[in-house]
Backbone as ProteinMPNN parsed JSONL, in Angstrom:
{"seq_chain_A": "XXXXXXXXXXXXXXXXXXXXXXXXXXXXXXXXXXXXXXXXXXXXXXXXXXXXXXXXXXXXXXXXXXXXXXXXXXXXXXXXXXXXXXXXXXXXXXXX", "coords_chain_A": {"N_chain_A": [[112.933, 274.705, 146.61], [113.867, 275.701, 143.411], [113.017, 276.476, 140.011], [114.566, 276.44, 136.825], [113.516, 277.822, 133.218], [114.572, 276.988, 130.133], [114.741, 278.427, 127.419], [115.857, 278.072, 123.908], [116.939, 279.857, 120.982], [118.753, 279.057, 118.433], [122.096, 279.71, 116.969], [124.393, 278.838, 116.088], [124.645, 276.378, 115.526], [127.022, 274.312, 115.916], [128.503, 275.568, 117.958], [126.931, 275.592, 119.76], [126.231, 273.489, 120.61], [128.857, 272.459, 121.971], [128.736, 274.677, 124.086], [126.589, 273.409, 125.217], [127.814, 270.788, 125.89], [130.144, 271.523, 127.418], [129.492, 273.493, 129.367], [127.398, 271.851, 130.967], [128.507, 270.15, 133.257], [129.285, 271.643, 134.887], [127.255, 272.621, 136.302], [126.248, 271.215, 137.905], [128.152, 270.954, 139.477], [127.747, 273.105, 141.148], [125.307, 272.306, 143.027], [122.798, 272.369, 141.251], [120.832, 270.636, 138.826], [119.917, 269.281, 135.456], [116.712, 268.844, 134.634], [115.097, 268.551, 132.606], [115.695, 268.021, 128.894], [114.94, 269.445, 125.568], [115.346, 269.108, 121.906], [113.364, 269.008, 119.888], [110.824, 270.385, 119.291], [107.69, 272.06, 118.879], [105.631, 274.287, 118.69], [102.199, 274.817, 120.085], [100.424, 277.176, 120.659], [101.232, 279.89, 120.278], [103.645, 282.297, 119.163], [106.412, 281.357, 119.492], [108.936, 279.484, 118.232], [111.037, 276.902, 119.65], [114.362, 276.38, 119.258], [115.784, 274.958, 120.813], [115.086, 273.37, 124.789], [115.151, 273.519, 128.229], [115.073, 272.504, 131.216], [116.483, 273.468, 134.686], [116.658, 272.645, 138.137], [117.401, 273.562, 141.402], [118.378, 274.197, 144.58], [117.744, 276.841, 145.642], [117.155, 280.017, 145.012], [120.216, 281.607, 145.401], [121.804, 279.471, 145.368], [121.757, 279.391, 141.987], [122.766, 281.742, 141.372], [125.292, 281.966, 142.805], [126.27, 280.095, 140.62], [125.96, 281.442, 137.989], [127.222, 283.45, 137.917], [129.916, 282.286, 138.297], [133.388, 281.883, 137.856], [133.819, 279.078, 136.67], [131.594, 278.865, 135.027], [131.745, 281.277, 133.513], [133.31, 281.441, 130.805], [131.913, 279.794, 129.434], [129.198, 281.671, 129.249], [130.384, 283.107, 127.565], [130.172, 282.069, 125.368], [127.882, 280.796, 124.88], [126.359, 283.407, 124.068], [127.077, 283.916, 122.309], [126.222, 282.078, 120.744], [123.582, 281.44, 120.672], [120.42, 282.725, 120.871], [118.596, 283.559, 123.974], [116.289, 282.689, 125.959], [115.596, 282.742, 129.891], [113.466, 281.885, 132.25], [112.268, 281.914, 136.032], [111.384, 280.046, 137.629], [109.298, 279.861, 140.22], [108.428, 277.522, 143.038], [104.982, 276.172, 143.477], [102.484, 276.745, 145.717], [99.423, 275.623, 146.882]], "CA_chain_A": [[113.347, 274.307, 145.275], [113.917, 276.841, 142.283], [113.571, 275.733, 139.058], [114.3, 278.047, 135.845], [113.11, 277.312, 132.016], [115.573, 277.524, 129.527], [114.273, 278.504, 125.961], [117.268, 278.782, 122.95], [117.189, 279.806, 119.515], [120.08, 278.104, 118.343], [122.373, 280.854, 115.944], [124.885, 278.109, 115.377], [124.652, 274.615, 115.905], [128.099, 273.755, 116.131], [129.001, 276.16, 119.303], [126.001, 275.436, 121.024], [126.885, 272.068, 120.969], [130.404, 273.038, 122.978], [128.196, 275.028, 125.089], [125.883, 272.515, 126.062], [128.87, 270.153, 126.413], [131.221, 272.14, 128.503], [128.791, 274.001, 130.845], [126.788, 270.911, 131.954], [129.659, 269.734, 134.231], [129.236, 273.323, 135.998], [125.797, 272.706, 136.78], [126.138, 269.538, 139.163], [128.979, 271.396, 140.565], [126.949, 274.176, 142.08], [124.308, 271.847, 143.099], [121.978, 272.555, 139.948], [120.284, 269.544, 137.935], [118.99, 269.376, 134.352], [115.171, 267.623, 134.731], [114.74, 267.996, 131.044], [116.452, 268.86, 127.841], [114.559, 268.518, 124.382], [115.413, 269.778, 120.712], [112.484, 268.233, 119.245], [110.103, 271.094, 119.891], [106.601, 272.34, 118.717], [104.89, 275.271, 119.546], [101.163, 274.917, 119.585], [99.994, 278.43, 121.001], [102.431, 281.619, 120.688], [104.687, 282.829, 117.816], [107.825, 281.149, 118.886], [109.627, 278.275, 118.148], [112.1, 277.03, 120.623], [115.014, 275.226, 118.945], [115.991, 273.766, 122.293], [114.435, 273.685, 125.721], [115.848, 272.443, 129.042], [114.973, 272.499, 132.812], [117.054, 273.458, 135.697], [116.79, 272.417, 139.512], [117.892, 274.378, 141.912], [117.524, 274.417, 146.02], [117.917, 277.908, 145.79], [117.969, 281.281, 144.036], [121.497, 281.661, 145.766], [122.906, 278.38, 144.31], [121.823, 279.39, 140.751], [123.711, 282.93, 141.129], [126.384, 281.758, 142.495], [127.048, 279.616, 139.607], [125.712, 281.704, 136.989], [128.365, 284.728, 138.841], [130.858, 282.099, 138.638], [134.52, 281.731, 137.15], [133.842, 278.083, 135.863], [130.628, 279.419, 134.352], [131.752, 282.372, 132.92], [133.83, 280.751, 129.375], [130.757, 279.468, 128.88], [128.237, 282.14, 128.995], [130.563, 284.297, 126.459], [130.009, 281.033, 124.046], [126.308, 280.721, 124.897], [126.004, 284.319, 123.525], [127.725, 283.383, 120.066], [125.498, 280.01, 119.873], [121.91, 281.197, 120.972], [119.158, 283.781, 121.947], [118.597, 282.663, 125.047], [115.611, 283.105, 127.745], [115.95, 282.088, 130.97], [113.007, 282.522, 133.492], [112.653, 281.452, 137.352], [110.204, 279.46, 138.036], [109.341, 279.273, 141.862], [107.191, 276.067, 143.317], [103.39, 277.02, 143.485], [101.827, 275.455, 147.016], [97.78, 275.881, 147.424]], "C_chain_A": [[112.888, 275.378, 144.292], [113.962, 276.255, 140.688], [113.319, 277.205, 137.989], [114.651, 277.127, 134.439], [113.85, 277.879, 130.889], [114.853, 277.529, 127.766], [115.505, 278.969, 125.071], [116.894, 278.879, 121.857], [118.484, 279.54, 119.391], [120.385, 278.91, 116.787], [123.144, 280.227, 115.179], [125.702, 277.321, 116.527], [126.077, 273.782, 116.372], [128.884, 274.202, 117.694], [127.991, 276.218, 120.084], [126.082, 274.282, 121.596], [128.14, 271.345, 121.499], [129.268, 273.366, 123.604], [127.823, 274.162, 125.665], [126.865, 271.332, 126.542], [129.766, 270.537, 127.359], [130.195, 273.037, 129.674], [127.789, 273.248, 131.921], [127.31, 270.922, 133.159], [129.077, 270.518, 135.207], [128.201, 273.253, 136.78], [125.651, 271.982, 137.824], [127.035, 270.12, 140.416], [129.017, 272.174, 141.837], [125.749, 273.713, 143.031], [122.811, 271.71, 142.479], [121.647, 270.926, 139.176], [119.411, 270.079, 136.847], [118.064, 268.583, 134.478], [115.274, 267.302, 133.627], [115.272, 268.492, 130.22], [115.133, 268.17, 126.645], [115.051, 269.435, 122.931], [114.186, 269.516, 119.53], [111.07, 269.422, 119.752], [108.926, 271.802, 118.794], [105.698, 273.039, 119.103], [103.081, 274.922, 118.702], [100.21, 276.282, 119.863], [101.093, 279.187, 120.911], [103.013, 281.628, 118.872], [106.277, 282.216, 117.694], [107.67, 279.889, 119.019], [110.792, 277.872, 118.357], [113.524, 276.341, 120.015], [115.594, 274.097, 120.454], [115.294, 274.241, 123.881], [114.739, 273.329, 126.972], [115.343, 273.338, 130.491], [115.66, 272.296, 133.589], [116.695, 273.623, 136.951], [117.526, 272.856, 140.577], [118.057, 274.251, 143.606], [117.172, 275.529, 146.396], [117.63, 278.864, 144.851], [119.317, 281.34, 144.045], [122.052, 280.59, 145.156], [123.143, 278.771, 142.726], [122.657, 280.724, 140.719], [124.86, 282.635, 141.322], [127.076, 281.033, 141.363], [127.217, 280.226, 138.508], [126.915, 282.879, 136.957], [129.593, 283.853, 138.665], [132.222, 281.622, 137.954], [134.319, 280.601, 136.254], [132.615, 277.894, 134.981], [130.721, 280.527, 133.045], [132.788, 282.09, 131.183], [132.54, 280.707, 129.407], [129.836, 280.22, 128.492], [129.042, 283.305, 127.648], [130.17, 283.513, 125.507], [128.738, 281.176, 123.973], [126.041, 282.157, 124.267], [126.261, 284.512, 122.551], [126.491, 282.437, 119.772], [124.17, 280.69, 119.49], [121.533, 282.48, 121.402], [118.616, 283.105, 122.882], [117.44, 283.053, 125.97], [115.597, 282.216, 128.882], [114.819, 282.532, 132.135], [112.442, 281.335, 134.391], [111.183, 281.082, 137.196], [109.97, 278.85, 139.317], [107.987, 277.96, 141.953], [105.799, 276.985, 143.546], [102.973, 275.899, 144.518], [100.356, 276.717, 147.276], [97.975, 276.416, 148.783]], "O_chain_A": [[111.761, 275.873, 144.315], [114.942, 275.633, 140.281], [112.632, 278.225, 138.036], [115.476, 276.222, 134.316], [113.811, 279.086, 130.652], [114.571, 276.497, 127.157], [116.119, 280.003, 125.334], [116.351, 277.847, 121.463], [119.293, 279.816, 120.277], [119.631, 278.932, 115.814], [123.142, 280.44, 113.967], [126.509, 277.371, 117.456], [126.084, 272.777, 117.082], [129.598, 273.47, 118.38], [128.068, 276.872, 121.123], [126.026, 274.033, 122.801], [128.413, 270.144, 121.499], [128.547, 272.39, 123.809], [128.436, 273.826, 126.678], [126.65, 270.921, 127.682], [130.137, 269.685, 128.166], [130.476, 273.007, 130.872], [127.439, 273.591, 133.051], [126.801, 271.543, 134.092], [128.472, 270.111, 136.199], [128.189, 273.778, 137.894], [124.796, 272.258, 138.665], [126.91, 269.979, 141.633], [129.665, 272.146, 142.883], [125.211, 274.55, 143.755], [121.872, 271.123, 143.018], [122.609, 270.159, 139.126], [118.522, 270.921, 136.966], [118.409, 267.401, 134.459], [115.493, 266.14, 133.287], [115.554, 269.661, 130.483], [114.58, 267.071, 126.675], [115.057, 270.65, 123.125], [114.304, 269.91, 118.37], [110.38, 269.041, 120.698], [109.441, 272.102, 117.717], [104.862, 272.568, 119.874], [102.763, 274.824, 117.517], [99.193, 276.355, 119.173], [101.985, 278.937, 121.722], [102.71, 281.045, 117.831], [107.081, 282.292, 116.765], [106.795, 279.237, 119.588], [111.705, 278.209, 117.603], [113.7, 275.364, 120.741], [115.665, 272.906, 120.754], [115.023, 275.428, 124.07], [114.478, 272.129, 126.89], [115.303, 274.558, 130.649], [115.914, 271.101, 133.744], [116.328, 274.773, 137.192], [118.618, 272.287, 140.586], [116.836, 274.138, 143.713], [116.39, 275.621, 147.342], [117.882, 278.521, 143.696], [119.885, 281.182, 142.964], [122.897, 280.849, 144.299], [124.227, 278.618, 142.162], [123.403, 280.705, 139.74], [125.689, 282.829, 140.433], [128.261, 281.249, 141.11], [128.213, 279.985, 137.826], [127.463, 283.119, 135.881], [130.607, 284.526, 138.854], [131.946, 280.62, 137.295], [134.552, 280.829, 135.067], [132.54, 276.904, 134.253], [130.053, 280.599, 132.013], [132.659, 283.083, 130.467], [131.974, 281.8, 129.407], [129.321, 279.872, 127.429], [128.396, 284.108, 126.974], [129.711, 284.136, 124.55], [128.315, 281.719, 122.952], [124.987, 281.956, 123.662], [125.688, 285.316, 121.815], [125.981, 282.189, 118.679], [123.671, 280.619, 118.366], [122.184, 283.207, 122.153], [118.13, 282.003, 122.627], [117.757, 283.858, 126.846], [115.586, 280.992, 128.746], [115.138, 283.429, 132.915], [112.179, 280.206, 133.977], [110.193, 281.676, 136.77], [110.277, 277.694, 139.607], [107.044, 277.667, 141.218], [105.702, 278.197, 143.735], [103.032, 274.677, 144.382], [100.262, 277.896, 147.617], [97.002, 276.716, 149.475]]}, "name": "protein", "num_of_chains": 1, "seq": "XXXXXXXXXXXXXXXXXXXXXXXXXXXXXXXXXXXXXXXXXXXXXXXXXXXXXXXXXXXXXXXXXXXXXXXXXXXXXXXXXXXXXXXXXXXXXXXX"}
């Protein structure tokens, strides 16, 4: 299991809110799950402040490329680059 942490500044509210509506779908399709979404966010250590935040599930690296690589993905990520500054990093499981 792969999971990867989605941090957005949000550039405008109205096409992120298409984004996040139309690229969900995509996510289930690939075998991907959102754990958590929040917009309600509060930084208490660092400099930034996330407007939105969301967690994706993965079984794989390979599942998340192929979707992120993939035709019914790809509308979407030209929108996601109008809406938001976006980071995206992988977060593998940690076993003692």
């Amino acid at each position: 299991m792969v999971s990867y942490l989605i941090l957005a500044k949000i550039i405008d509210k109205e096409l992120f809110t298409k984004y996040i509506n139309g690229h969900i779908p995509t996510i289930s399709k690939f075998g991907g799950t959102v754990v958590f979404r929040s917009v309600s966010n509060l930084s208490i250590l660092g400099n930034n402040n996330w407007d939105a935040i969301a967690i994706q599930e993965w079984k794989d690296s390979e599942a998340f490329d192929k979707w992120w690589n993939s035709d019914e993905y790809k509308p979407w990520s030209e929108i996601r680059d109008k809406a938001a500054i976006i980071d995206i990093i992988k977060c593998e499981n940690f076993k003692n």
